[in-house]
C-alpha positions in Angstrom: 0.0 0.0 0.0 1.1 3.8 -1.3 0.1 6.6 0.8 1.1 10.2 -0.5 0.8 12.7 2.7 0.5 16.8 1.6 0.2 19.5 3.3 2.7 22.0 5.4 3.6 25.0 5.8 3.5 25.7 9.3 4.0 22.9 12.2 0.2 23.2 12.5 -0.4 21.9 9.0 2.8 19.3 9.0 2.5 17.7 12.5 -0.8 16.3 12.0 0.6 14.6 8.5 3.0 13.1 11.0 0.8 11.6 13.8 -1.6 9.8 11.2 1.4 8.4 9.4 2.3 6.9 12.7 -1.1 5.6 13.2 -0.9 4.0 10.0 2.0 2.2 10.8 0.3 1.3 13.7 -2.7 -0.8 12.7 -0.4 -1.6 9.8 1.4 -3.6 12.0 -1.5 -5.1 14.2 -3.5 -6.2 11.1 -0.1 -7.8 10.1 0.2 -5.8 6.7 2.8 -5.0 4.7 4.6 -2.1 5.6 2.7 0.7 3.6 5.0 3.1 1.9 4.5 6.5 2.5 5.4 9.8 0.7 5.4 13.6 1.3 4.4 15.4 -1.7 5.2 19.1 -1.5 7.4 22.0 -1.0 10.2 21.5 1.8 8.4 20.0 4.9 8.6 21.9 7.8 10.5 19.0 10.0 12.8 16.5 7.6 14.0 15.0 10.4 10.5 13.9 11.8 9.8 12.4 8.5 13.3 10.4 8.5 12.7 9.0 11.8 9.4 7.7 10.5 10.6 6.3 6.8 8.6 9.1 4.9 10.2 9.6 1.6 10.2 13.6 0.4 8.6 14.1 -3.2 9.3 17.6 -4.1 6.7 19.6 -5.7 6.4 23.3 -5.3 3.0 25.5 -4.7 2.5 29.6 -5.3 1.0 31.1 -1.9 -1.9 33.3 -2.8 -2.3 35.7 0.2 -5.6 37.5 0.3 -4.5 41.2 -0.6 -3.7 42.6 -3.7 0.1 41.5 -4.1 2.3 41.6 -7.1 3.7 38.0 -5.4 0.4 36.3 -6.1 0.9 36.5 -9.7 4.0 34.3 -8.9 1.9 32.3 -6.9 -0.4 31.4 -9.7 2.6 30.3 -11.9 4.3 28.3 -8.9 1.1 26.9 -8.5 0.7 25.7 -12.2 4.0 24.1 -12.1 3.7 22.6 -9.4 0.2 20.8 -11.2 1.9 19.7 -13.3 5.1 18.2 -11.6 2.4 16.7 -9.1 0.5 14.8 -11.8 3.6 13.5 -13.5 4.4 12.3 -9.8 1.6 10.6 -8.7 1.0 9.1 -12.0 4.8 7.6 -11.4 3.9 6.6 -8.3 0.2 5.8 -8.0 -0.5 5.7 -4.8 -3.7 4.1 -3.2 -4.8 7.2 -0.7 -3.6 10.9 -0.4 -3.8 11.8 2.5 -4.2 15.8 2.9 -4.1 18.5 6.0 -5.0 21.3 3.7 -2.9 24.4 2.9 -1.3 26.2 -0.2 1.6 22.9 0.0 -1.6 20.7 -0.7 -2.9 22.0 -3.4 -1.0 21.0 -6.4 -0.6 17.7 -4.9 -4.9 17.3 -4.6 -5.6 19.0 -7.8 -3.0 15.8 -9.4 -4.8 13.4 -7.3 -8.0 14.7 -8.9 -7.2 14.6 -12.2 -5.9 10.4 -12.0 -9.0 10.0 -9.9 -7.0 9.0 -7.0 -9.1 8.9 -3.5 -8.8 11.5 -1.1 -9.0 12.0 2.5 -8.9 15.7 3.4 -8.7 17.1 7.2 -8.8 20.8 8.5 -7.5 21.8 11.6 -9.4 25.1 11.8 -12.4 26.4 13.4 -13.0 28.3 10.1 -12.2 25.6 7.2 -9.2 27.0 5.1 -9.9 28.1 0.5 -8.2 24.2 -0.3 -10.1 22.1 2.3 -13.4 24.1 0.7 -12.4 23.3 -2.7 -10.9 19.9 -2.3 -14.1 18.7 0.1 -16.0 18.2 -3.3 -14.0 15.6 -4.3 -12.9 14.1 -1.4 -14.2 10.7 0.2 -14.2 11.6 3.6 -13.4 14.4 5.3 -11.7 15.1 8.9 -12.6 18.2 11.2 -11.3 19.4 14.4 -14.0 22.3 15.9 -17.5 21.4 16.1 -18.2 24.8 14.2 -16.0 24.1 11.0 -18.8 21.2 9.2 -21.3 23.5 9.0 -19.1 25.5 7.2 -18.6 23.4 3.8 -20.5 23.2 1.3 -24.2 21.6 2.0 -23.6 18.1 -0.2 -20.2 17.1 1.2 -21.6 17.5 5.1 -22.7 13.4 4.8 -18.8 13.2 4.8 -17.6 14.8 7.3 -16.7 13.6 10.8 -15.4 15.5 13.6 -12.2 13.3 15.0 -10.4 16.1 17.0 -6.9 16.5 16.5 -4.0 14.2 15.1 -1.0 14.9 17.9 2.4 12.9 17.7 2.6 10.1 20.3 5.8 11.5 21.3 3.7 14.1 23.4 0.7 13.5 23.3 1.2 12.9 27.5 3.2 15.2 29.6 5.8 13.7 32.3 6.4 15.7 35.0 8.5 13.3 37.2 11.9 15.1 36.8 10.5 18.4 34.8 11.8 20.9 37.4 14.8 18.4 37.7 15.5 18.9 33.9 14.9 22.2 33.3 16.7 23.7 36.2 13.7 25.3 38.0 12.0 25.8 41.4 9.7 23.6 42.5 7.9 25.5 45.1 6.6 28.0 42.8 3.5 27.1 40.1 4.7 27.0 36.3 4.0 29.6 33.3 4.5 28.0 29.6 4.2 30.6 27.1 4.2 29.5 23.5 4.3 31.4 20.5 3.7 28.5 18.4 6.5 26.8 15.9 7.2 30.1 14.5 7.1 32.2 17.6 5.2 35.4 18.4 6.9 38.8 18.9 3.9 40.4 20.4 3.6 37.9 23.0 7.3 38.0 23.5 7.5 41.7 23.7 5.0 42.1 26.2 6.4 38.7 28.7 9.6 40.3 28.2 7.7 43.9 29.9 6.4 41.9 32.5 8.8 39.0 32.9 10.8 40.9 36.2 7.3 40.7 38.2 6.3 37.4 37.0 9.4 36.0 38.5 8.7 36.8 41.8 5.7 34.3 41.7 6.3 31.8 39.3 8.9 29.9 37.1 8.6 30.9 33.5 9.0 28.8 30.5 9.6 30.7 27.3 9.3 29.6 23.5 10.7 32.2 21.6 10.5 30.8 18.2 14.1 30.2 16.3 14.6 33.2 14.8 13.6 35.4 17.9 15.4 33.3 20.3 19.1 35.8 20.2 16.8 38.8 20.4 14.7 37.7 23.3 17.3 35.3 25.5 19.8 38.7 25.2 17.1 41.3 26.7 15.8 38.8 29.3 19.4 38.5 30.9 19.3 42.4 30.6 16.4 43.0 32.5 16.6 40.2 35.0 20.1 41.4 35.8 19.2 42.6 39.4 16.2 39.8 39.8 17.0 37.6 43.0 15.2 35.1 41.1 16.1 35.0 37.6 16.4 31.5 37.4 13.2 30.6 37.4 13.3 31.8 33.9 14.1 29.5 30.4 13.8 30.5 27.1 14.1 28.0 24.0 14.0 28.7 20.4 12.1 25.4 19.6 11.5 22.9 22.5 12.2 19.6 21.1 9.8 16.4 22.5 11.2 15.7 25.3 11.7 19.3 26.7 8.4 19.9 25.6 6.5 16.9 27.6 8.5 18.2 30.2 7.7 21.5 30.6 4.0 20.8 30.3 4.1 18.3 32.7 4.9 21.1 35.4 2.9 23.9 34.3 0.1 25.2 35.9 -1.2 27.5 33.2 -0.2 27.8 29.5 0.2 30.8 27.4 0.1 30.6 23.9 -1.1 31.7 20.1 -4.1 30.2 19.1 -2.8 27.1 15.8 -5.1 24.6 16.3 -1.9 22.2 16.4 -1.2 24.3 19.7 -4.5 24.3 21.2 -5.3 20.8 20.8 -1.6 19.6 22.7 -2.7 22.2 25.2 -6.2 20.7 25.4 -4.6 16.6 25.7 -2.2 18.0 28.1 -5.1 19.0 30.3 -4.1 22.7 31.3 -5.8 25.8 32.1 -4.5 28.2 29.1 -4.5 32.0 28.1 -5.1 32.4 24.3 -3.6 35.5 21.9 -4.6 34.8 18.4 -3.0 36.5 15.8 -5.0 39.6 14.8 -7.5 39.1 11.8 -6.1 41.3 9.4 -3.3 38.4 9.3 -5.2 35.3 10.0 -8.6 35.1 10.2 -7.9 31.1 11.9 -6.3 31.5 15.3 -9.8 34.1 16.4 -12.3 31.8 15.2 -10.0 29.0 16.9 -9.3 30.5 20.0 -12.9 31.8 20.6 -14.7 28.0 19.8 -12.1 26.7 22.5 -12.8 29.4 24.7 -16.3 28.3 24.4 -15.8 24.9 25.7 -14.8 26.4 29.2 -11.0 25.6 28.3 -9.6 28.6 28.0 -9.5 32.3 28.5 -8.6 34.6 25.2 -6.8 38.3 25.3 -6.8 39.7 22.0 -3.8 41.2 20.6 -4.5 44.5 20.7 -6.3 44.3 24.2 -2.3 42.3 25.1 -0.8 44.3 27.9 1.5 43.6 31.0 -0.5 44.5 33.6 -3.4 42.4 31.7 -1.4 39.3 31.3 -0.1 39.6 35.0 -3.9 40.2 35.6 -5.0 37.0 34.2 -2.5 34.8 35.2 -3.4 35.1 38.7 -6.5 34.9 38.7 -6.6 31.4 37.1 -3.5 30.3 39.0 -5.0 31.5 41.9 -8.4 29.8 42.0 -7.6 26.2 42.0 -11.4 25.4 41.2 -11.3 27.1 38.0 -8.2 25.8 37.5 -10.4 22.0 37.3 -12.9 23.2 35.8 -10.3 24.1 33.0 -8.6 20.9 32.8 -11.5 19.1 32.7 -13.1 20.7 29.7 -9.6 20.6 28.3 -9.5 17.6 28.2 -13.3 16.4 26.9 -12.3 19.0 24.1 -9.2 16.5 22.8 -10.3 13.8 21.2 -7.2 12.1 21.8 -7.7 9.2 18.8 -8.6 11.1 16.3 -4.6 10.1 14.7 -6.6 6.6 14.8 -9.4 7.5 13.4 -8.2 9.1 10.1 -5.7 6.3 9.9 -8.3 3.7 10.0 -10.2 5.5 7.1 -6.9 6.1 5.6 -5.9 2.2 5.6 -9.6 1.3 4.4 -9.2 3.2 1.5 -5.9 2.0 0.3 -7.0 -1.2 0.9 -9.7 -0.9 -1.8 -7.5 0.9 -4.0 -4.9 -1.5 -4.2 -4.7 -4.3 -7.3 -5.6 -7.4 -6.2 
């Protein structure tokens, strides 16, 4: 059995391709099948080493992004996309696989539109409250489709809805469950104080970092804090922070990471008390199977209209709390961390609807379907 994965972009769109491929190899192996092969069709994935570790072969094939303003870049786009059509059908018509496999995106699209065209099945999913322009489009064609908020089925088109199925969120098994035996051990912190996480997400967030870093001297007399920076902000933010904790009798309770990796990751949510992060719905839904209480900033809407519509629909499950950006301020953040920290009902409360929110199979799920189909795809 083939299986072509697409998708990326972001870790949001790419991490999901990731967990179901593991699922796959799963029931591959507990149904006694042949190993399935499994491809990446797309531009650069966003982690080559997660695929390596997990025998996905990379398939190159580019995609134009087309932003939603007037740009002269999306008449590049249209051409990258065209190309990348092309190169796509050539490719799965080399390689045939039985499924494709598809967490939406600009990176899917060349790939689905190929798949299309050789009448290959397709299993879509979107991660987002508000269903993105290629999960729309592709849902006509595909056989089944995969949500992740209650609120997105409604949201495609009327005579595709008998095909949709709300499975959560696919989440790598790697941390899917936090450990917190050893976390303040391993990370060098104090155990007598409760435990901030703030997250901007794979790619960071500056706003978020920018006001932590305003606040971070008074946080510190309360609580450890845990800090992903994001890569390319991690010089500029670890380089203030030792600036203005410089007089702080207590600033080592204070970490900052460009990109946890797993293990640091499980880690550091398995002593956290509350969790502040960007909105992804990769993000909220490792939040929501971790169990903790968490502060929401989505970005602003004249960027991304996803993280609001996420971030309010998990707010609505009792999960979570949301600031928006422009509303972000120290004195508010301080504000709000306290006031969930400090009411250890709440903090259940949280946790528990948290953790009703996962869905914590739904890698399973859509690697069921995804098995299924293959199966009927393949030559006898």
């Amino acid at each position: 059995m083939r299986i072509a994965l697409t998708g990326g972009g972001t870790g949001g769109h790419f991490y999901p391709l990731i967990a179901v491929a593991e699922a796959v190899q799963d029931i591959a192996l507990e149904r006694t099948l042949i190993e399935p092969e499994m491809y990446y069709v797309g531009p650069a994935p966003f982690d080559m080493e997660a695929m390596q570790e997990r025998d996905i072969r990379f398939i190159r094939s580019p995609a134009g992004r087309m932003r939603r303003y007037n740009s002269i870049w999306n008449i590049f786009g249209v051409f990258a996309t065209a190309w990348g059509v092309f190169l796509s059908t050539l490719q799965l018509y080399s390689l045939y696989p039985d499924a494709v496999f598809s967490t939406g995106g600009f990176a899917a699209f060349p790939t689905l539109a190929a798949a299309k065209l050789l009448r290959i099945p397709c299993i879509i999913y979107d991660a987002d409250a508000k269903p993105g322009r290629v999960s729309l489009w592709s849902s006509k064609f595909a056989r089944s489709i995969g949500v992740a908020h209650p609120e997105a089925a409604m949201q495609f088109p009327a005579k595709v809805r008998d095909r949709i199925a709300r499975v959560g969120h696919p989440i790598r098994k790697e941390i899917a469950k936090p450990t917190s035996e050893g976390g303040h051990e391993f990370l060098k912190l104090d155990k007598d104080v409760p435990t901030v996480f703030v997250i901007g997400g794979s790619q960071g967030a500056r706003a978020i970092n920018e006001v932590l870093i305003d606040v971070l001297p008074d946080l510190v007399e309360s609580y450890n804090v845990i800090h992903q920076t994001g890569t390319a902000n991690f010089q500029e933010v670890n380089g203030i922070t030792q600036v203005v904790l410089k007089n702080s009798a207590h600033a080592d309770r204070y970490r900052a990471f460009g990109l946890l990796n797993a293990l640091a990751l499980r880690m550091a949510a398995g002593i956290s008390t509350i969790i502040v992060s960007r909105a992804g719905s990769g993000s909220i839904f490792e939040i929501a199977s971790w169990g903790i209480p968490a502060i929401l900033v989505p970005i602003p809407l004249d960027v991304s209209h996803d993280q609001t519509e996420n971030a309010f629909s998990y707010a609505r499950a009792g999960a979570a709390v949301v600031i928006e950006q422009r509303n972000l301020a120290p004195h508010i953040l301080r504000a709000e961390i306290d006031r969930i920290v400090n009411d250890p009902a709440r903090r259940t409360e949280m946790s528990k609807a948290a953790q009703a929110f996962a869905r914590p199979d739904a890698a399973r799920k859509i690697a069921t379907i995804l098995v299924e189909t293959g199966l009927e795809h393949e030559p006898l």
